[in-house]
N, CA and C of each residue as an Amber inpcrd file, in Angstrom:
protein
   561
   0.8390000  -1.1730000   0.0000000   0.0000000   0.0000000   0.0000000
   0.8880000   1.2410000   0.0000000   0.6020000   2.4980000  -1.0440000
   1.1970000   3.5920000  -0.9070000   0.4060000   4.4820000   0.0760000
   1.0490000   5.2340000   0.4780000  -0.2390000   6.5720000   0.9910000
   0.6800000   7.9560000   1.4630000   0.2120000   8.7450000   1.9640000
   0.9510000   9.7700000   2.3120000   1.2480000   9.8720000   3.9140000
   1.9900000  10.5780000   3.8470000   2.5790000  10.7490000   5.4950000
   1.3070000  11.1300000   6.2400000   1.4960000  10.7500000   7.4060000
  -0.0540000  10.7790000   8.4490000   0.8170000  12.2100000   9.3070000
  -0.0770000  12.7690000   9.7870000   0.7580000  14.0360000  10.4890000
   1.8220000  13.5990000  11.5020000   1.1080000  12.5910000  11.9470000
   2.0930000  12.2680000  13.3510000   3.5290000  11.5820000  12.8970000
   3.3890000  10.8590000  11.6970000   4.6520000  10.6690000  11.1200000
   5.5840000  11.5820000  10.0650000   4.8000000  12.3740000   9.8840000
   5.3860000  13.5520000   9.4780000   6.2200000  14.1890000  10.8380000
   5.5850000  14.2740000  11.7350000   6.6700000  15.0230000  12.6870000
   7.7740000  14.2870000  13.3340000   7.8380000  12.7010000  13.1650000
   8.4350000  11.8610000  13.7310000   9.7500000  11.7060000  12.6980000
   9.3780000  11.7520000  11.2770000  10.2250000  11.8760000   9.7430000
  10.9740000  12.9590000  10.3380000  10.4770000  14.2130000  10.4370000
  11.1360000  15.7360000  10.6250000  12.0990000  15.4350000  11.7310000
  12.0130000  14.6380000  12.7140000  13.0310000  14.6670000  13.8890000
  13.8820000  13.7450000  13.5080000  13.1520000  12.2060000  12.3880000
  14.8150000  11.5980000  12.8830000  15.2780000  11.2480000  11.5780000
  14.5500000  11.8710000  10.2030000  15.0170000  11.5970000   9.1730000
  16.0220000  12.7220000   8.3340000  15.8610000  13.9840000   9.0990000
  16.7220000  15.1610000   8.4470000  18.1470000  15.5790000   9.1940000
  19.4140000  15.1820000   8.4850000  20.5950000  15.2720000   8.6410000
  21.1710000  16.6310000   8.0410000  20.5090000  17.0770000   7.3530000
  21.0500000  18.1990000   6.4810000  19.5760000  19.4560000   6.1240000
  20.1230000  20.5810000   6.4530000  19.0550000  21.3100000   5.8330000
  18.4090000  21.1330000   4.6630000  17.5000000  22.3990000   3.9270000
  17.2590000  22.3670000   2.5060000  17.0970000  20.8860000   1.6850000
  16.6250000  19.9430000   2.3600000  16.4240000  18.7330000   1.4680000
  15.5270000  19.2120000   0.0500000  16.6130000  18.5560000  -0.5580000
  16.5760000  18.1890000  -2.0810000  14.4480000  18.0240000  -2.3170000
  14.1430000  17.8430000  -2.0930000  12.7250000  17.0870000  -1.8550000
  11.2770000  16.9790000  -0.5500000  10.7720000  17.8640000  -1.2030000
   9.9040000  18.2730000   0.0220000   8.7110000  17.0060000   0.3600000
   8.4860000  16.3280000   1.7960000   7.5200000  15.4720000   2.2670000
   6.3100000  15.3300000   1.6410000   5.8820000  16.4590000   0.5880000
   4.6280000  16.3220000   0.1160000   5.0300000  14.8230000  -1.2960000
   6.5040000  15.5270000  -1.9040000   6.5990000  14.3090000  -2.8940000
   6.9910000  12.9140000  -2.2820000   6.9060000  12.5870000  -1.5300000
   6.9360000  11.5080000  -0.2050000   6.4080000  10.1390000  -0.0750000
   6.0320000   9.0620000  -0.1080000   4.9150000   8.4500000   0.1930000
   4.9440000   7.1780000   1.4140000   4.4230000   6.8140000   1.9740000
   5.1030000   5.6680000   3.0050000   4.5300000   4.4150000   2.2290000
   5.1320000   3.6430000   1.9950000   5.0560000   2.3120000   1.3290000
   5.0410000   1.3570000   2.9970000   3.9170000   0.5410000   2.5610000
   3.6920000  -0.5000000   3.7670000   3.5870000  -2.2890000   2.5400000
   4.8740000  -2.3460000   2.6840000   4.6750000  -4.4400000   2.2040000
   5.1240000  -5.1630000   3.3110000   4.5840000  -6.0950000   3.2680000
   4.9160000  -7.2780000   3.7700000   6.5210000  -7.9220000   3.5630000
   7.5190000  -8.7630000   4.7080000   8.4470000  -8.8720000   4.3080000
   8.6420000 -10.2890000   5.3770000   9.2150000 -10.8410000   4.7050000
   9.6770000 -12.0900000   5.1630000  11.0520000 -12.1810000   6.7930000
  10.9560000 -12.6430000   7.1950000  11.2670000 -11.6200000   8.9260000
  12.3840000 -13.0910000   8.6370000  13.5380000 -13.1120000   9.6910000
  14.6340000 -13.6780000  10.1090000  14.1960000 -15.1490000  10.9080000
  13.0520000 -14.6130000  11.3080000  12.3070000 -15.8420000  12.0810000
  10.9580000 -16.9310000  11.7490000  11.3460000 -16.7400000  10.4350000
  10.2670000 -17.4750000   9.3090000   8.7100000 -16.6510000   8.7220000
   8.6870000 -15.6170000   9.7670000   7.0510000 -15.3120000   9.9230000
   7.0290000 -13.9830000   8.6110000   5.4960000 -13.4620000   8.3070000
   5.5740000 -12.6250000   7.3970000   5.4260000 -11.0520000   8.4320000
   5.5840000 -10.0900000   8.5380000   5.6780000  -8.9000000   8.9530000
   5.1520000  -7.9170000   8.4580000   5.0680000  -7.0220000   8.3980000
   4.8840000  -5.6740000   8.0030000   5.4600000  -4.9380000   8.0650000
   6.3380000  -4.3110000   6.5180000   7.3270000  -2.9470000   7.1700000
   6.7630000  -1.5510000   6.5380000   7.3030000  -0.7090000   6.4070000
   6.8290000   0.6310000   6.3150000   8.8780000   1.2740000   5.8540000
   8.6640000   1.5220000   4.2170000   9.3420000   2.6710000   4.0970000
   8.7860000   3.8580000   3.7350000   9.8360000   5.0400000   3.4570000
   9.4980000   6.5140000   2.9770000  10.8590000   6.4450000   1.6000000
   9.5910000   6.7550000   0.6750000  10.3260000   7.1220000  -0.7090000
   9.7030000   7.7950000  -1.8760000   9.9840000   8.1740000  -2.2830000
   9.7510000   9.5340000  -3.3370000   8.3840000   9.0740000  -4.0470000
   7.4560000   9.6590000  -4.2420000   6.1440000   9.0570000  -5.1130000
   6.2690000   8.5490000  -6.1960000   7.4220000   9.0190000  -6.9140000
   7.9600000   8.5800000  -8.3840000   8.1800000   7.4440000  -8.4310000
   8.7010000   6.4830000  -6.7860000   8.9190000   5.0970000  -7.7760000
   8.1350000   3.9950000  -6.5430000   7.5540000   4.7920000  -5.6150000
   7.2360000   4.0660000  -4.1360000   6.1640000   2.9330000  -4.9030000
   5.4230000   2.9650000  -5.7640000   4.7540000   1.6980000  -6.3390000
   5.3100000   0.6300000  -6.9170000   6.4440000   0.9050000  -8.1670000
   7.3010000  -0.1590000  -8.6560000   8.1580000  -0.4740000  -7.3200000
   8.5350000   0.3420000  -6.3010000   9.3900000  -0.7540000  -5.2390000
   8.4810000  -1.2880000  -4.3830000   7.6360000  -0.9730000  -3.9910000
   6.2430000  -1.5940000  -3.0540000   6.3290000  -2.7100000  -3.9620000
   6.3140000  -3.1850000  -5.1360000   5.6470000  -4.2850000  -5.5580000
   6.8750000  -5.2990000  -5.6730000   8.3450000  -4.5010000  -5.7300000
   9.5790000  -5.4350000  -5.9750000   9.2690000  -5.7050000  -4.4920000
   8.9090000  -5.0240000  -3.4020000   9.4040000  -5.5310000  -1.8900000
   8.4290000  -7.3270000  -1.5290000   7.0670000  -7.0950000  -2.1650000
   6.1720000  -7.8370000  -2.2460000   7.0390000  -9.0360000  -3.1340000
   7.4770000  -8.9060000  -4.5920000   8.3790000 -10.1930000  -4.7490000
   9.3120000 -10.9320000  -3.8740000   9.9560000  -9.9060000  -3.2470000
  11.1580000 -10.5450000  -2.1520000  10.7670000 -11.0840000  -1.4390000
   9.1590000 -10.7340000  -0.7350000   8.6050000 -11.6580000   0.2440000
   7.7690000 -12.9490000  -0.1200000   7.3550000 -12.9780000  -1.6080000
   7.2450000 -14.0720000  -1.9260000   8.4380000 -15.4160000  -2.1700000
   9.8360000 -14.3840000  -2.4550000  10.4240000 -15.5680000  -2.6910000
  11.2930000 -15.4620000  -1.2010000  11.2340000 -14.7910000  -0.1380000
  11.5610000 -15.0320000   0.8800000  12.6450000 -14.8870000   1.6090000
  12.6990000 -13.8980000   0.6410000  14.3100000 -13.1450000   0.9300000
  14.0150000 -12.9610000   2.6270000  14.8470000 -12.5940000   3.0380000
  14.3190000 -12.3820000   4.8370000  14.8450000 -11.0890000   4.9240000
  14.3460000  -9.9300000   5.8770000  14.5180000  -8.9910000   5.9710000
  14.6210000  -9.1890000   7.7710000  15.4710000  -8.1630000   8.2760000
  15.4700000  -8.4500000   9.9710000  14.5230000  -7.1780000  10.3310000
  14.4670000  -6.2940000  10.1790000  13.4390000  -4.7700000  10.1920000
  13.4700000  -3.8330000   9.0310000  12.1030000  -3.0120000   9.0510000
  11.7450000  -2.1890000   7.9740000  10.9750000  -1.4440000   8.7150000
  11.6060000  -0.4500000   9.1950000  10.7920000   0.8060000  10.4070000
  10.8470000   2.2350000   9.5620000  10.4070000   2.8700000   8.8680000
  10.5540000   3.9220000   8.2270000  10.7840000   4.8290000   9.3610000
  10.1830000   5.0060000   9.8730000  10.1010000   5.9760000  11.3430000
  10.3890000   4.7350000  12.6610000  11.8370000   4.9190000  13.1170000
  12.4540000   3.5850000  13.9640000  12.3310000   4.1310000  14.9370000
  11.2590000   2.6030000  16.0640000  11.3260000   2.8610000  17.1860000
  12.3260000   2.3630000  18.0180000  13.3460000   1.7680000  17.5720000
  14.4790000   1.4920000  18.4770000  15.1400000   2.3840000  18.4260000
  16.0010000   2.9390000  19.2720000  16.9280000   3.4200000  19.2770000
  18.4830000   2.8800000  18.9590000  19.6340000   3.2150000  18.0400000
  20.6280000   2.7240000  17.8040000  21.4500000   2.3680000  18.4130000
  21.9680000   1.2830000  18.3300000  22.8710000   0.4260000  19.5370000
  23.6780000  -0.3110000  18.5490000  25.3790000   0.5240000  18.5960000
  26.3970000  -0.1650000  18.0820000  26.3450000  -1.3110000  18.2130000
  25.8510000  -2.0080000  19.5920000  25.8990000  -3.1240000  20.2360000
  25.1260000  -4.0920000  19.6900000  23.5110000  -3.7730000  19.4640000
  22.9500000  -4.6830000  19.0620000  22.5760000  -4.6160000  17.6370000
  22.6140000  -6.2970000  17.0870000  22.5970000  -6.1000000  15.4260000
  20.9620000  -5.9660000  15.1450000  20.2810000  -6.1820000  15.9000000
  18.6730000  -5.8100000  15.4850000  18.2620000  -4.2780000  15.2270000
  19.2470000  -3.8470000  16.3220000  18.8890000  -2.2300000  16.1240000
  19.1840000  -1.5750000  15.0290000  20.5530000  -2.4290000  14.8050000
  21.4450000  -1.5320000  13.4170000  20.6550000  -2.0760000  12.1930000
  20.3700000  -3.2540000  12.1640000  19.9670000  -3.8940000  10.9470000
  18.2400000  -3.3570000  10.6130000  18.1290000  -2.1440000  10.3520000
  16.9840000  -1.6630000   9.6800000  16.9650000  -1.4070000   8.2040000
  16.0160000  -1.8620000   7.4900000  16.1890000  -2.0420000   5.8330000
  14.6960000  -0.4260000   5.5770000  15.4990000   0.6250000   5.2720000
  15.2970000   2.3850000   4.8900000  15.3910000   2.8000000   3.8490000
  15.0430000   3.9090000   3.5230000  14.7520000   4.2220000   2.3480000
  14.9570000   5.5630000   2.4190000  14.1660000   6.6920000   2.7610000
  14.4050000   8.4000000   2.6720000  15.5230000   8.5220000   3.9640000
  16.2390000   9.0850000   3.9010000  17.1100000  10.3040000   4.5650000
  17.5780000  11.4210000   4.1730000  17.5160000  12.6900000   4.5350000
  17.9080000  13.5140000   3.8570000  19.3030000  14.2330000   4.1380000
  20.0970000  13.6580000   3.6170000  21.4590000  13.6480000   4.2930000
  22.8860000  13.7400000   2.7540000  23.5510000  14.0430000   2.9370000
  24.3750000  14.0110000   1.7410000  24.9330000  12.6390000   1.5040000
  25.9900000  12.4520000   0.5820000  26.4620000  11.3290000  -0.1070000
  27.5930000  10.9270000   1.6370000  27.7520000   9.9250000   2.3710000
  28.6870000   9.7730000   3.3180000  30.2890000  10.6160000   3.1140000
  30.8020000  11.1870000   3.4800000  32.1620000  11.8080000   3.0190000
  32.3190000  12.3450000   1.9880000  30.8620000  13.0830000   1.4860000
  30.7420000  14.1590000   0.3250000  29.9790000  15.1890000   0.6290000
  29.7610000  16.5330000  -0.3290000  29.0770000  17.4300000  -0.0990000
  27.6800000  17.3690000  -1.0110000  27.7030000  16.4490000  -1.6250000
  26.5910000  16.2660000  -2.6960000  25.0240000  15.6000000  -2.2660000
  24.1690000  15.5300000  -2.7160000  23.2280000  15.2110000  -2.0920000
  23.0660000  13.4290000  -2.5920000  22.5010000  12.4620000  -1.0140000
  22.8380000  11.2580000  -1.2180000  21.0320000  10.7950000  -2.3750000
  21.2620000   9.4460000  -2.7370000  19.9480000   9.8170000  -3.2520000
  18.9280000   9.2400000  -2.4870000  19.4900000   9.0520000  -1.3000000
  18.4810000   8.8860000   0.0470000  17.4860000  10.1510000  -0.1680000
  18.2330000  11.5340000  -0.0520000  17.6360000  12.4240000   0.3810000
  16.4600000  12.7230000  -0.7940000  16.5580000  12.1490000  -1.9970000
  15.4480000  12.3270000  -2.5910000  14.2780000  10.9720000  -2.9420000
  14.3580000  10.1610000  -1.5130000  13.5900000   9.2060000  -1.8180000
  13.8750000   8.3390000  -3.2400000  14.9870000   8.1290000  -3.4710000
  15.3380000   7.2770000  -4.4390000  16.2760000   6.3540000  -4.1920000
  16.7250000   5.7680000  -3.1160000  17.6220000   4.8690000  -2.3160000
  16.9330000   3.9110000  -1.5820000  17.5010000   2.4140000  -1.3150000
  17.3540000   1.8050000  -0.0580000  17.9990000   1.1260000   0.1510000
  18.3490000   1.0490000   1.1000000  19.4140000   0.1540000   2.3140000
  18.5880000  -0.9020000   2.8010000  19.1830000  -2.1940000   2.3580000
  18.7010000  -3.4990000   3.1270000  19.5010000  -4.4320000   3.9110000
  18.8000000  -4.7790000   5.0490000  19.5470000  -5.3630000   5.9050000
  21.2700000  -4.8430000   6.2250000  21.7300000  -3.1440000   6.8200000
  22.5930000  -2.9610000   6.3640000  23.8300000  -3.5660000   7.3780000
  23.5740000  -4.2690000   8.3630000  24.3980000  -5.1290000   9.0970000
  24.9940000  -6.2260000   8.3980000  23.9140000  -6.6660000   7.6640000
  24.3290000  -8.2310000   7.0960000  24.6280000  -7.4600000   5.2620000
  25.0480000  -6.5650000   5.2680000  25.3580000  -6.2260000   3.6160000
  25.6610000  -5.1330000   4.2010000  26.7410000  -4.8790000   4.5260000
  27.7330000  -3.7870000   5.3410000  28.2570000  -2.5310000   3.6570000
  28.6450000  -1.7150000   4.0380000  29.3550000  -1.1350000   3.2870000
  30.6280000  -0.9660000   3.3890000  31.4610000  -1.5120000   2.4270000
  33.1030000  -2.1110000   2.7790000  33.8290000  -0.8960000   2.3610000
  34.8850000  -0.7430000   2.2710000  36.0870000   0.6470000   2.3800000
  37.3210000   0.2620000   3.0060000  38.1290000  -0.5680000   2.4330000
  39.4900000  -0.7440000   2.5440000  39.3490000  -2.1530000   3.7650000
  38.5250000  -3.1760000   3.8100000  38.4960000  -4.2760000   4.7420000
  37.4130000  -3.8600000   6.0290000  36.9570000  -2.9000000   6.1070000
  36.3110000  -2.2600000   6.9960000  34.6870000  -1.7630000   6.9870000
  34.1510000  -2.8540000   7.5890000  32.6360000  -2.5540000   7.2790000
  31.8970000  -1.3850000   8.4980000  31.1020000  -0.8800000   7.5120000
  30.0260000   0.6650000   8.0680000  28.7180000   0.0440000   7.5650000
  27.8880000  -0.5460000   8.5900000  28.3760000  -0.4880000  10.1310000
  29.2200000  -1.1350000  10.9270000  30.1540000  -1.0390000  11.8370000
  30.9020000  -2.0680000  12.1350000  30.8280000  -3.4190000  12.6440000
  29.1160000  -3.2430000  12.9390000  29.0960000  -4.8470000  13.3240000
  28.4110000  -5.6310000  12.2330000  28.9270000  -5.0110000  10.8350000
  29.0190000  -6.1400000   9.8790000  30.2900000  -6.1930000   9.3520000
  31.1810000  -6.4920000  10.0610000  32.3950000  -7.0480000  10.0650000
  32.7040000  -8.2710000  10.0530000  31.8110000  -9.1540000  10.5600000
  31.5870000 -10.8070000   9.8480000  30.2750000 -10.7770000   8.6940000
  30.3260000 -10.2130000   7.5050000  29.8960000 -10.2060000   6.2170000
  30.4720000  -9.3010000   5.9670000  31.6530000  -8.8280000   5.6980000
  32.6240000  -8.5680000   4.6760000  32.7660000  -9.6310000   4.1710000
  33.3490000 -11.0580000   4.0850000  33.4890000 -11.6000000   3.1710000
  32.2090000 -12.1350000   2.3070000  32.0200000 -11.9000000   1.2740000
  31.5690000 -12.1340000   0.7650000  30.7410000 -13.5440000  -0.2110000
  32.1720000 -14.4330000   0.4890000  31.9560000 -15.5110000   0.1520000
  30.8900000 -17.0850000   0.7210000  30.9690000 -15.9220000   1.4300000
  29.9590000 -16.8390000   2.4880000  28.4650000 -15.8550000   2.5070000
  27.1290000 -17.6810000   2.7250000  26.2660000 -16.7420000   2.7720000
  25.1510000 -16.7230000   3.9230000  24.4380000 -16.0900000   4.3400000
  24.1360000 -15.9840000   5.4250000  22.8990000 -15.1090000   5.2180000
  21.6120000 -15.5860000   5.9320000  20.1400000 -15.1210000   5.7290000
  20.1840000 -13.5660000   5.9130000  19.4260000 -13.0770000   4.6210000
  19.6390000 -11.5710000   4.6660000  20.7730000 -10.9460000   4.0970000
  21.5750000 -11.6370000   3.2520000  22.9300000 -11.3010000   2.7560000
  22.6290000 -11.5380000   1.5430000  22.9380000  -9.7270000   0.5350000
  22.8300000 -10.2500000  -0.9690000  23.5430000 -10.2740000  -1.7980000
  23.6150000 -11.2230000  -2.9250000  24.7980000 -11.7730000  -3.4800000
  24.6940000 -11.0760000  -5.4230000  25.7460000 -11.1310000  -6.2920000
  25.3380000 -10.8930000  -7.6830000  23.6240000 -11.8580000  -8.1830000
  23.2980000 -11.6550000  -8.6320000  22.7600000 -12.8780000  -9.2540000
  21.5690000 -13.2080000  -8.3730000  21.2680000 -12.8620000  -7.2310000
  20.4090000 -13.3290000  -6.1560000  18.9930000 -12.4250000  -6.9360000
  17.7740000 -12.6740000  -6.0170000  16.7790000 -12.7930000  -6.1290000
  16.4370000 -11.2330000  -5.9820000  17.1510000 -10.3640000  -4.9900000
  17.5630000  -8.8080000  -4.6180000  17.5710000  -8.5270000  -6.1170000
  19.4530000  -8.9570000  -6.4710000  19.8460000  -7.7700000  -7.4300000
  19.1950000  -8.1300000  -8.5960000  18.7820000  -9.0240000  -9.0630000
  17.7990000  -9.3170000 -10.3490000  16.4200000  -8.6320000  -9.9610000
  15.7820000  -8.2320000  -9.2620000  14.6920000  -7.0120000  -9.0680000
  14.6960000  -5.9320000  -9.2000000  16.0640000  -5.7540000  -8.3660000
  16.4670000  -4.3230000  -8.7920000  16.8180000  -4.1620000 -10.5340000
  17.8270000  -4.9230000 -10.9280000  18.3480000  -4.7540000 -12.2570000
  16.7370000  -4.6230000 -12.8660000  16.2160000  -5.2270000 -12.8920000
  14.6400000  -5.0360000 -14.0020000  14.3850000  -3.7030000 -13.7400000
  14.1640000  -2.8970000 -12.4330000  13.7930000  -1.7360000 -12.6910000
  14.8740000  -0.5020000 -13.4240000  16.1410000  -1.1910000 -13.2170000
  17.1490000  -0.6640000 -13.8740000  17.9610000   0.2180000 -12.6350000
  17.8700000  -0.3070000 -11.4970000  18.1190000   0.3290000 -10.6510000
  19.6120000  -0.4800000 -10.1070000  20.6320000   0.5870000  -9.7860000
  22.0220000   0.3380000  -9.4200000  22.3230000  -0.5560000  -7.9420000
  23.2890000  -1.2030000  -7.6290000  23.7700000  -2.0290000  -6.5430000
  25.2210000  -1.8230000  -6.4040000  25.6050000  -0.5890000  -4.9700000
  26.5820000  -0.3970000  -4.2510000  27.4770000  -1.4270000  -4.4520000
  27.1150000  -2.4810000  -4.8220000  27.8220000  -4.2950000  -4.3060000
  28.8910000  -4.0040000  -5.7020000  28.6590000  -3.5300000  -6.7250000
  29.3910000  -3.5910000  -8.1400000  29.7560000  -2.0480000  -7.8120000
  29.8540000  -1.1100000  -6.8170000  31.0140000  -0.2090000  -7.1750000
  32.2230000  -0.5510000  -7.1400000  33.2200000   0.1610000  -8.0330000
  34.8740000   0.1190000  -7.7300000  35.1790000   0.1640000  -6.4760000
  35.0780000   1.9790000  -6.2870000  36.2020000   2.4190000  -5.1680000
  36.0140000   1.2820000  -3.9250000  34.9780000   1.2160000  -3.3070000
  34.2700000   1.0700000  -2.6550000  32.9450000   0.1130000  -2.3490000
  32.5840000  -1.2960000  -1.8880000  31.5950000  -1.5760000  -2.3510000
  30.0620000  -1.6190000  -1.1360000  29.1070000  -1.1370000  -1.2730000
  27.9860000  -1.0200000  -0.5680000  26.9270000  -1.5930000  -0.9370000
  27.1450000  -2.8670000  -0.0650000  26.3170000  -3.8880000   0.0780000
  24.7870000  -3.6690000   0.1830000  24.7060000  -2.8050000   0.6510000
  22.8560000  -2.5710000   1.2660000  22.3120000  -1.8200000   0.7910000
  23.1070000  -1.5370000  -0.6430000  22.3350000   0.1840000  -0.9550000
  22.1370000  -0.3910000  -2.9510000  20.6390000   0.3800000  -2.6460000
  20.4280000  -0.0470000  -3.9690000  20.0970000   1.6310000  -4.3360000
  20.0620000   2.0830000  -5.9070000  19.2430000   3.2850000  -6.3000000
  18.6180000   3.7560000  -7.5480000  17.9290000   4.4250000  -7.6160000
  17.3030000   4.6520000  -8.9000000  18.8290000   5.2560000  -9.7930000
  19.7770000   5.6690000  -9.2870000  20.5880000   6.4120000 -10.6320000
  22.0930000   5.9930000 -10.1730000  22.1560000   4.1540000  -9.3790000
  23.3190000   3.7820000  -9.3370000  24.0850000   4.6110000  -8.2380000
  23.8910000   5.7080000  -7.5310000  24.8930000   6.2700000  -6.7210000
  24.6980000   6.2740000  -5.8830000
């Protein structure tokens, strides 16, 4: 289901989704996507992202494939009620979509901030940088070679969804590779 921000999550977005002034993209072009997702513990769930109206239907319906074929997701809190804990991997491992925040260690805008990004499972599909995974407690999935529920691979059931919409995977950058981040324009 698409729909628009409810007020009360509008003010909850405003406190913990804006990192940077002047976002690229104002809440009205917004939409909260609610699919179903296949949970770590066999059962089906309900998550809730925030992403740009432009594509929140074609990914609502890729999220709905993943849960048919059962990809497992550990959380999908658009507006997270846990609070972050280096410590624990449930907290860190939230699968997001809008932030309005720049590119990590750039001045450019990320394409989080325009609802055209998402990060899945980003514990278990870490973002690597010289042997060193962000977040750090996916430091056992850096290797890649091994696989492990919630971990996505070339060729998997993930990046062939994404590729149909024509949408990019962090996992095939050079410098750098980012496991959890998929986007409408590859960056």
């Amino acid at each position: 289901m698409v729909r628009a921000l409810t007020a009360e999550e509008l003010v909850a977005a405003q406190a913990q989704l804006i990192e940077a002034p002047d976002c690229p993209v104002g809440f009205d072009q917004l939409r909260v996507v609610e699919v179903p997702f296949w949970s770590f513990d066999g059962t089906t769930e309900r998550g809730t992202l925030i992403l740009n109206a432009d594509v929140a239907t074609q990914l609502g319906d890729l999220f709905v494939a993943l849960h048919r074929d059962r990809f497992p997701i550990q959380r999908m809190d658009a507006i997270d009620p846990l609070p972050v804990d280096d410590q624990d991997r449930r907290s860190s491992n939230n699968t997001v979509g809008f932030k309005c925040r720049a590119v990590r260690g750039g001045s450019t805008w990320s394409q989080h901030a325009y609802g055209h990004a998402v990060d899945i499972n980003p514990v278990d599909n870490p973002s690597v940088t010289d042997g060193l995974a962000t977040p750090p407690l996916g430091a056992d999935r850096v290797d890649r070679s091994q696989r492990h529920p919630g971990t996505i691979h070339e060729g998997d059931a993930v990046t062939r969804a994404f590729d149909e919409l024509g949408w990019g995977w962090g996992g095939r950058w050079s410098s750098h590779q980012d496991y959890m981040h998929f986007s409408l324009t590859g960056g």
